[in-house]
C-alpha positions in Angstrom: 155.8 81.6 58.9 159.4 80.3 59.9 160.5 77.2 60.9 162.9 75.7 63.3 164.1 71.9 64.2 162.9 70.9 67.8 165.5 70.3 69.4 168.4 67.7 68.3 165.3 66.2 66.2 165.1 65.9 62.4 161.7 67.6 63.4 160.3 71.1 61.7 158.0 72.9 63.5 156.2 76.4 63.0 157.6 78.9 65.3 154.0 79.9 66.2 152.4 76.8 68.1 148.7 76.4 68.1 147.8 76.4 71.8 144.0 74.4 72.5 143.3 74.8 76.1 140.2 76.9 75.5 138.8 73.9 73.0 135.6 72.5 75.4 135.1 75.1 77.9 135.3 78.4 76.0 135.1 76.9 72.4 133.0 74.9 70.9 134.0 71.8 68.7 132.9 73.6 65.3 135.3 76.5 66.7 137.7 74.7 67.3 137.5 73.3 63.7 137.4 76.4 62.4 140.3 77.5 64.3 142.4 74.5 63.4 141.5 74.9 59.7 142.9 78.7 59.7 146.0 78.0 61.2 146.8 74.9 59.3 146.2 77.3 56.1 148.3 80.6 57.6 151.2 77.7 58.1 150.9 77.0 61.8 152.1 73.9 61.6 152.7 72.7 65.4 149.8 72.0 67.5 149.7 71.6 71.6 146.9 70.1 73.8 147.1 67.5 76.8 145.1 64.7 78.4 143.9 67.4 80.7 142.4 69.9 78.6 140.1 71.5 78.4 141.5 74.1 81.1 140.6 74.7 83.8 141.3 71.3 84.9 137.9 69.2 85.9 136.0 65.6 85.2 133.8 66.9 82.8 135.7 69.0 80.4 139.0 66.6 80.8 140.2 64.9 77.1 137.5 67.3 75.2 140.1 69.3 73.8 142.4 66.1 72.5 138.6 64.7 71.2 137.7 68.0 69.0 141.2 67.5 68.0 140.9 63.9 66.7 137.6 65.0 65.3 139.4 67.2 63.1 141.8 64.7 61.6 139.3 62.0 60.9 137.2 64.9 59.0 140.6 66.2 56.9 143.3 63.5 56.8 145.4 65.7 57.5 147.9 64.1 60.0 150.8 64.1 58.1 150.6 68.2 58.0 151.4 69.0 61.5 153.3 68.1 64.5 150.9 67.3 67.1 152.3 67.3 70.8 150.4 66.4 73.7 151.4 65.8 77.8 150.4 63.6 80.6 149.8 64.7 84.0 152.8 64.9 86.8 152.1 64.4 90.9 148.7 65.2 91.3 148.6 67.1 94.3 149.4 70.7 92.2 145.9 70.2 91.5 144.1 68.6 94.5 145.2 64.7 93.1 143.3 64.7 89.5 141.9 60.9 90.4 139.3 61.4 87.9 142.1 61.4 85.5 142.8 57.7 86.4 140.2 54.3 86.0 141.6 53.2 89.3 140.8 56.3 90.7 144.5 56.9 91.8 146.5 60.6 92.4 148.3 61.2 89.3 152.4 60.3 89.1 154.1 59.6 86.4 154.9 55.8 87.0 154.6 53.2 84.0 151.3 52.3 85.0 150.1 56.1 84.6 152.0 56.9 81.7 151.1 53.8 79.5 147.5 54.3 80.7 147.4 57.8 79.3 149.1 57.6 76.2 146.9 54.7 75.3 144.0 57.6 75.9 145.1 60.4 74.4 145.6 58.2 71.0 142.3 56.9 71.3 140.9 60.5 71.8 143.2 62.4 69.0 142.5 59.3 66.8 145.6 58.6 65.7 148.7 56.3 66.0 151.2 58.5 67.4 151.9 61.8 68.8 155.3 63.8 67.8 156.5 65.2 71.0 155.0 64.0 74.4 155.4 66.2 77.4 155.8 65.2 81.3 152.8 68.5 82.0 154.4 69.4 85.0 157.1 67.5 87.3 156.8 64.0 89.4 158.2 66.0 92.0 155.9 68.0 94.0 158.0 71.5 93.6 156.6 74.7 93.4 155.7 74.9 88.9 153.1 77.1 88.9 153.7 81.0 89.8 156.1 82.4 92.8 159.7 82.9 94.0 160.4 81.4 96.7 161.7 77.7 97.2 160.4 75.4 99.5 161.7 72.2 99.9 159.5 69.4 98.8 160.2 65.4 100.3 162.1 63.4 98.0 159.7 60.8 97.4 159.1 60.9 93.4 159.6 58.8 90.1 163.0 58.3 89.7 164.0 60.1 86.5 165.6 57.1 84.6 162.4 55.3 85.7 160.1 57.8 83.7 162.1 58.0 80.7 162.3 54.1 80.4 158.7 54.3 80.2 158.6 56.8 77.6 161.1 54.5 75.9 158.4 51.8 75.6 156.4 53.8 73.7 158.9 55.6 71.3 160.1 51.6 70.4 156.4 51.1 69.9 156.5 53.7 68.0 153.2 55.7 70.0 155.8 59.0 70.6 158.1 60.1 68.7 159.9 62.5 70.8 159.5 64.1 74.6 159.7 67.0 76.2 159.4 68.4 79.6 157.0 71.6 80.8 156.9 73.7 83.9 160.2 72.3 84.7 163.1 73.4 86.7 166.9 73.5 85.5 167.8 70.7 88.0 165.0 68.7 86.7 166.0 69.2 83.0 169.6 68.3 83.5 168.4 65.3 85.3 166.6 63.9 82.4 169.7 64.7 80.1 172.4 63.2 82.1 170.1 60.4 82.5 169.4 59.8 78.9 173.1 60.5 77.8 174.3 57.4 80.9 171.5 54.9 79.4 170.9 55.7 75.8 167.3 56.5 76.5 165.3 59.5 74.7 166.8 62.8 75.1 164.3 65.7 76.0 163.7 67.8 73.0 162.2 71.2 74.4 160.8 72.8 77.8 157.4 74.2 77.7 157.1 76.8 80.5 155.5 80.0 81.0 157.4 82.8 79.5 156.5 86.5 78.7 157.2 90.2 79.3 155.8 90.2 83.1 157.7 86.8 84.1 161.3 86.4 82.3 162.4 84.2 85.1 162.9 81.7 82.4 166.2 83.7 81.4 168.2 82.8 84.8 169.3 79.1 84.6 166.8 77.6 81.7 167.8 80.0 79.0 171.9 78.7 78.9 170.6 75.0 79.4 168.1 75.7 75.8 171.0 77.4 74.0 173.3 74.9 75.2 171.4 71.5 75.3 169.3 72.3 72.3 166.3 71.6 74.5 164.2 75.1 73.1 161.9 76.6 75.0 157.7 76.4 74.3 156.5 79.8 75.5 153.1 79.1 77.4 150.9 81.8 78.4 152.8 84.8 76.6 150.4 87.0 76.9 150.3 86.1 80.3 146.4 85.0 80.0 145.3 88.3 78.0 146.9 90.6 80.7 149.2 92.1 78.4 146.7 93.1 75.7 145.5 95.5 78.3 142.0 94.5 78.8 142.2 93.8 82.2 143.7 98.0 83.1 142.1 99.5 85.7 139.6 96.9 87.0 138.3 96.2 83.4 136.4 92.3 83.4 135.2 92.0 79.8 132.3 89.6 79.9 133.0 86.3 78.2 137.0 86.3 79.4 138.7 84.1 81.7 139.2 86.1 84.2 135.3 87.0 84.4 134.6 82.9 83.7 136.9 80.9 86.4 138.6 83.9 88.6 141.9 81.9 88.3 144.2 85.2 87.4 146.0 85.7 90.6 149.6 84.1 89.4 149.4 87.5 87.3 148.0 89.8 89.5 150.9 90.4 92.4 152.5 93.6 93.5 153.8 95.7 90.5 152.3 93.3 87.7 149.9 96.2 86.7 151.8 99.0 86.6 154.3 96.5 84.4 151.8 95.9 82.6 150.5 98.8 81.5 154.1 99.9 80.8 154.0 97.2 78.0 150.5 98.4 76.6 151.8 102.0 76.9 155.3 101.4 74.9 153.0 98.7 72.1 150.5 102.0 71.7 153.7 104.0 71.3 155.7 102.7 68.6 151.9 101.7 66.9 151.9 98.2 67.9 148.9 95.7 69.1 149.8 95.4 72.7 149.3 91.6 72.0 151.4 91.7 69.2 153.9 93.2 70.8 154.0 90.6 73.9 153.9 87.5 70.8 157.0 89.0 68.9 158.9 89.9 71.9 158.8 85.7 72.8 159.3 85.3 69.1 162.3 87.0 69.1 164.4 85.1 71.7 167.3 82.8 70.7 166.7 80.3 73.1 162.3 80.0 72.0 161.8 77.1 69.7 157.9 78.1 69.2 155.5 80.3 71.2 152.4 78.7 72.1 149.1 81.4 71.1 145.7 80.6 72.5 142.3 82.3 71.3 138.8 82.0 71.5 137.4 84.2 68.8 139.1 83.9 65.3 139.9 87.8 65.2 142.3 87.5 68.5 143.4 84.3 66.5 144.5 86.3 63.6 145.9 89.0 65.3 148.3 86.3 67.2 149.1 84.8 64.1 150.2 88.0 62.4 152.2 89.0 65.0 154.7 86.5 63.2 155.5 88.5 60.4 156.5 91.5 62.1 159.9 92.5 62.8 161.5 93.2 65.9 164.1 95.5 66.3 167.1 96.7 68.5 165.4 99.7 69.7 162.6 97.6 71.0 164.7 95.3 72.4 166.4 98.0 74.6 162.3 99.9 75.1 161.6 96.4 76.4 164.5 96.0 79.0 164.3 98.9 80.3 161.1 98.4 81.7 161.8 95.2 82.7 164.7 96.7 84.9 162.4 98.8 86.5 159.4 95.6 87.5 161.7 92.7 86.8 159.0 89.6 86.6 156.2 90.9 88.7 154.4 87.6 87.4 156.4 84.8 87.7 
């Protein structure tokens, strides 16, 4: 396993980042145990979940994953071996207002109020006194985060950014965080935070988490300079694009048990081209003798401007094939296979 800073931090984290989503709706809490257990020992070092997990989002499922979590470090003591990160919610209305997320039954922003609220959970459910990188999930600002192209213009009523970081600030002084981060963000938003941290001395965003892979590289134009340039890395969600690019959802396949065939919430990956992208992918993995899924990991592995890509699994053999996708090595001639596809269905999935 290798290891990189995050960010400008004196932080080390595993380039392979436990992702949890699945831990409380498609995992139990032993498995998700088990799983942490088996990553901790392969040297996976860097652990993600949020207040809102488990996924998808709803009132009886929401903090599970952060509580199996906790559960686990009560049981080990093992805090001091990884670097936990977590996220709090941005403007609800992405997802229909999330008031259940709130005591006062309020839409979520990401005001003070809010923001102290849920770090003060998320503690309290991962059971311990602070959390090394907390992420704003996605933006205050209601802009497009999830899937699409085009821009619509959203009304400029939103947290101002100085505002949200001074009340992240409280709780790095307090010593709750240790670092932040942004997710789903856009590269307006991102240089936002910076030149707002850099004018009042406040924290400095240490990485981006959006969705990155072979069927949606729309990370490249505009984020990718701003990582590389600003140190703020990129946390590759979803790289195999929700189990799309290990080919088990060709030609109408619905494998019992997947989430696809659970919560029918696939459509950001199913748009004009995406499958005949796709299976482009699985065709060039089975070509060279690659795991389609191994393939799609080490291809986000490989990029410059990725600080840590984010696996998910539910069964401990798609855990360990994630995992050992690590040690492979990529190579120039993949690197061109890989392109020229992409040429041909440039981000059918954004």
């Amino acid at each position: 396993m290798q290891y990189v800073k995050l960010g400008r931090t004196d932080v080390s984290v595993s380039r392979c980042c436990l992702g949890t989503m699945t831990w409380g709706s498609q995992n139990t809490e032993a498995e998700a145990h088990e799983q942490m257990d088996y990553a901790l020992g392969r040297g996976v070092t860097f652990w993600d979940t949020a207040e809102m997990y488990a996924s998808p989002p709803n009132p009886e499922t929401q903090g599970r994953t952060e509580s199996y979590i906790g559960t686990w470090l009560n049981k080990t003591g093992q805090r001091d071996k990884i670097v936990l990160a977590s996220k709090v919610a941005g403007q609800g209305g992405v997802f229909g207002g999330l008031s259940w997320l709130r005591e006062d039954g309020a839409f979520t922003r990401q005001t003070k109020v809010q923001i102290d609220e849920a770090v003060e959970k998320s503690l309290k459910r991962l059971q311990t006194d602070y959390i090394d990188l907390y992420q704003l999930h996605w933006p205050d600002r209601p802009v497009r985060t999830f899937g699409g192209m085009v821009y619509k213009d959203y009304t400029p009523e939103f947290e101002a950014f100085e505002a949200i970081l001074e009340a992240l600030d409280a709780h790095v002084k307090k010593g709750n965080l240790r670092h932040v981060g942004v997710s789903n963000e856009t590269p307006w938003g991102v240089m936002r935070f910076l030149a707002e941290s850099d004018k009042r001395g406040l924290p400095r965003m240490a990485s981006i988490q959006n969705a990155y892979h072979l069927v949606n590289r729309t990370f490249e134009t505009g984020l990718a300079e701003i990582a590389m340039r600003e140190q703020v890395g990129l946390l590759a969600y979803s790289p195999l694009a929700q189990g799309q690019l290990t080919g088990k959802y060709l030609d109408g396949a619905l494998p019992e048990g997947s989430r696809k065939a659970l919560y029918n919430r696939m459509q950001r990956y199913e748009g004009p081209r995406a499958e005949t992208a796709i299976r482009s992918y699985v065709d060039l993995a089975n070509q060279v003798g690659w795991d389609p899924a191994q393939l799609a990991l080490k291809f986000c592995d490989s990029k410059p401007f990725v600080t840590a890509t984010i696996i998910g699994a539910t069964s401990m053999a798609q855990l360990k094939t994630a995992i050992d996708a690590f040690d492979l090595e990529w190579t120039e001639e993949l690197d061109k296979a890989v392109d020229a596809l992409h040429v041909q269905q440039p981000s059918p999935c954004p």
